[in-house]
ROPA-940913 format. One record per atom (N, C-alpha, C, O): atom name; residue number from 0; x, y, z. Coordinates in steps of 0.2 Angstrom, whole numbers. Example, Ala and Ser with C-alpha at 12.3 -4.5 7.8 and 13.67 -1.06 7.14 Angstrom:
% residues 2
R N 0 66 -28 39
R CA 0 62 -22 39
R C 0 66 -16 39
R O 0 71 -17 42
R N 1 64 -11 35
R CA 1 68 -5 36
R C 1 64 0 39
R O 1 67 6 40
//
This chain:
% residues 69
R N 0 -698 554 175
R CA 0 -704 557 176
R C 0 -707 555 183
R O 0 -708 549 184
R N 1 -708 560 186
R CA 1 -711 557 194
R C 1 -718 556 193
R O 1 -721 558 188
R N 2 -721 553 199
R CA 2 -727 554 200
R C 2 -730 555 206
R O 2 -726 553 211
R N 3 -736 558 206
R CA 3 -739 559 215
R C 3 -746 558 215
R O 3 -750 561 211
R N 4 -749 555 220
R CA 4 -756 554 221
R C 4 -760 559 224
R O 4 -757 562 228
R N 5 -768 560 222
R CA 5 -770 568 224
R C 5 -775 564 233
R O 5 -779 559 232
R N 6 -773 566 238
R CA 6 -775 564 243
R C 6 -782 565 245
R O 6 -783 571 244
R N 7 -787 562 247
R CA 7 -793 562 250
R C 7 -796 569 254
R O 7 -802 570 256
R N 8 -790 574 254
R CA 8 -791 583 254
R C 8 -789 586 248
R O 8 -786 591 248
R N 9 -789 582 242
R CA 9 -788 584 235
R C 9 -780 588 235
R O 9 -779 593 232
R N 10 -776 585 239
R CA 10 -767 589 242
R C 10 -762 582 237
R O 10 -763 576 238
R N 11 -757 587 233
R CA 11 -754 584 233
R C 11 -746 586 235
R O 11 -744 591 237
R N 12 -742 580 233
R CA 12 -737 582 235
R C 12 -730 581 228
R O 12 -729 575 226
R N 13 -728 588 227
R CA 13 -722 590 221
R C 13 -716 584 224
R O 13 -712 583 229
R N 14 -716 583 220
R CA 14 -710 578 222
R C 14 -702 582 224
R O 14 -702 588 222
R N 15 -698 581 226
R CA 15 -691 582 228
R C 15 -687 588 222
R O 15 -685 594 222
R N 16 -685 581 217
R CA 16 -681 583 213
R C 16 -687 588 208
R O 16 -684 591 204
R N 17 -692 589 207
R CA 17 -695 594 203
R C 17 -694 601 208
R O 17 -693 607 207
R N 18 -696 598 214
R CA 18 -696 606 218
R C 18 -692 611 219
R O 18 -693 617 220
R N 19 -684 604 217
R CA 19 -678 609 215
R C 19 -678 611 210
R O 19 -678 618 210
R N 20 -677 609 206
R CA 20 -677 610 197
R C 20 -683 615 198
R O 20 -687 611 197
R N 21 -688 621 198
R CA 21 -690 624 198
R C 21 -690 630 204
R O 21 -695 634 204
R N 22 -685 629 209
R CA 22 -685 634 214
R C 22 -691 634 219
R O 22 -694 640 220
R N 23 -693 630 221
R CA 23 -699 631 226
R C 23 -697 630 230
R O 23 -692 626 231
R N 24 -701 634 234
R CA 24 -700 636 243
R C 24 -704 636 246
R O 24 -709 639 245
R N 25 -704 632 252
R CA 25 -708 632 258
R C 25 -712 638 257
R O 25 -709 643 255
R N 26 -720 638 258
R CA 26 -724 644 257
R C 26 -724 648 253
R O 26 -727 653 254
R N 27 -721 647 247
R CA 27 -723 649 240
R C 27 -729 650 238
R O 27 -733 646 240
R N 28 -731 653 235
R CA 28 -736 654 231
R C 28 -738 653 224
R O 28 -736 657 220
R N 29 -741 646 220
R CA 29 -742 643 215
R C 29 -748 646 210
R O 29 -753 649 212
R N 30 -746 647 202
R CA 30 -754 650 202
R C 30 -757 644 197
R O 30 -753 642 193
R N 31 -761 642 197
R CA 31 -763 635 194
R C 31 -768 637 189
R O 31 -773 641 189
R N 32 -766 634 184
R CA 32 -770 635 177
R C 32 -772 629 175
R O 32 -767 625 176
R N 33 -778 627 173
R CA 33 -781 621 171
R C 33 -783 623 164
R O 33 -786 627 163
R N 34 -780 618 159
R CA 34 -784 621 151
R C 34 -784 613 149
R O 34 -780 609 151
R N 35 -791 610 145
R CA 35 -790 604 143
R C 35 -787 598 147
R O 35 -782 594 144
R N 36 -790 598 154
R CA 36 -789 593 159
R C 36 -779 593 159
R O 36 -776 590 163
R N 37 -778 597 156
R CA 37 -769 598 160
R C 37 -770 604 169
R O 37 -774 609 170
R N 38 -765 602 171
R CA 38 -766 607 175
R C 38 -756 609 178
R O 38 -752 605 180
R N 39 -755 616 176
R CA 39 -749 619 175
R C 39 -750 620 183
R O 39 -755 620 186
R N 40 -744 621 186
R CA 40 -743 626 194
R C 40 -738 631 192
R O 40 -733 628 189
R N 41 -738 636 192
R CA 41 -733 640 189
R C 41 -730 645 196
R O 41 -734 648 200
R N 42 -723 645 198
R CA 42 -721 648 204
R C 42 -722 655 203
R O 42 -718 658 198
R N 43 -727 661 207
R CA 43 -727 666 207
R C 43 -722 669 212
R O 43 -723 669 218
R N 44 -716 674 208
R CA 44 -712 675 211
R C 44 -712 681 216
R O 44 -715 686 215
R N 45 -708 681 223
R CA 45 -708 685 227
R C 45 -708 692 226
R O 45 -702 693 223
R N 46 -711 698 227
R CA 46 -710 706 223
R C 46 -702 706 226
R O 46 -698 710 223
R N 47 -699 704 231
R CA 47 -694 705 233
R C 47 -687 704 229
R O 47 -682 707 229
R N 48 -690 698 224
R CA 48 -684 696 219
R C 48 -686 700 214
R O 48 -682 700 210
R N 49 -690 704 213
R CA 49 -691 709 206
R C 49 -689 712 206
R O 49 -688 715 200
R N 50 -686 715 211
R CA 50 -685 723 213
R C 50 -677 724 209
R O 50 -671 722 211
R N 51 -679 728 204
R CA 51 -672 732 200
R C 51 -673 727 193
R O 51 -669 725 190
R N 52 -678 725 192
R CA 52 -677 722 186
R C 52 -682 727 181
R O 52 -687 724 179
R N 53 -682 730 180
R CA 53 -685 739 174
R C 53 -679 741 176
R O 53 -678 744 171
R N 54 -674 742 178
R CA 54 -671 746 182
R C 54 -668 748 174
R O 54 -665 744 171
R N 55 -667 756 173
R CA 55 -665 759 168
R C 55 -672 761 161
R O 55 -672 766 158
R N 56 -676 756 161
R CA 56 -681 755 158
R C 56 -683 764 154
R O 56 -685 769 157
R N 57 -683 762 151
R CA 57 -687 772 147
R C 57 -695 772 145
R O 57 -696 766 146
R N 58 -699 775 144
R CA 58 -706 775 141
R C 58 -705 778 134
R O 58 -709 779 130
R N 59 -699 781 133
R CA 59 -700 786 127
R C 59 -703 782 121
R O 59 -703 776 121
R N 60 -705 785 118
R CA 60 -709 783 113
R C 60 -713 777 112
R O 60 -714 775 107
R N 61 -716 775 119
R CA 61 -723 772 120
R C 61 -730 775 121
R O 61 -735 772 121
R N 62 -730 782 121
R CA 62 -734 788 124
R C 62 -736 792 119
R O 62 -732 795 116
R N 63 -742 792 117
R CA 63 -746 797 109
R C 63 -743 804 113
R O 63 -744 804 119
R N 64 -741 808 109
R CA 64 -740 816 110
R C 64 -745 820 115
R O 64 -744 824 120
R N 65 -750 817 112
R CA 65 -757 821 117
R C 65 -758 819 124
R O 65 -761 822 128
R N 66 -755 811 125
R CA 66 -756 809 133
R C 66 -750 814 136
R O 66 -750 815 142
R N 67 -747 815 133
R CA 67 -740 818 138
R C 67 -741 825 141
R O 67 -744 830 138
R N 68 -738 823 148
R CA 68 -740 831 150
R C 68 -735 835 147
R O 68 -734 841 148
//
């Protein structure tokens, strides 16, 4: 388990070997959740990497009869 100190501008720094093991990237965007003094960083990913993941995807039968045009 690493550790890292939170610096005098509240910055910290993700250690090496986590940064790999979870794919982060230089200018990443983290979204930080704090619940009961834990605080998660979770990597929010690029829309560029989404793209084609519904791909095939249907709505049929998500839809009440009366919404449908």
């Amino acid at each position: 388990m690493a550790e890292t100190t939170v610096s005098s501008k509240y910055q910290i720094v993700i250690p090496k070997e986590d940064r790999e093991r979870a794919g982060i990237k230089p200018g990443q965007k983290l979204m930080v959740i704090a619940k009961h003094g834990v605080i998660k960083l979770i990597p929010v990913p690029d829309l560029r990497e989404m793209r084609g993941v519904a791909r095939g995807a249907t709505f049929e039968g998500y839809r009440e009869e009366e919404d449908e045009l």
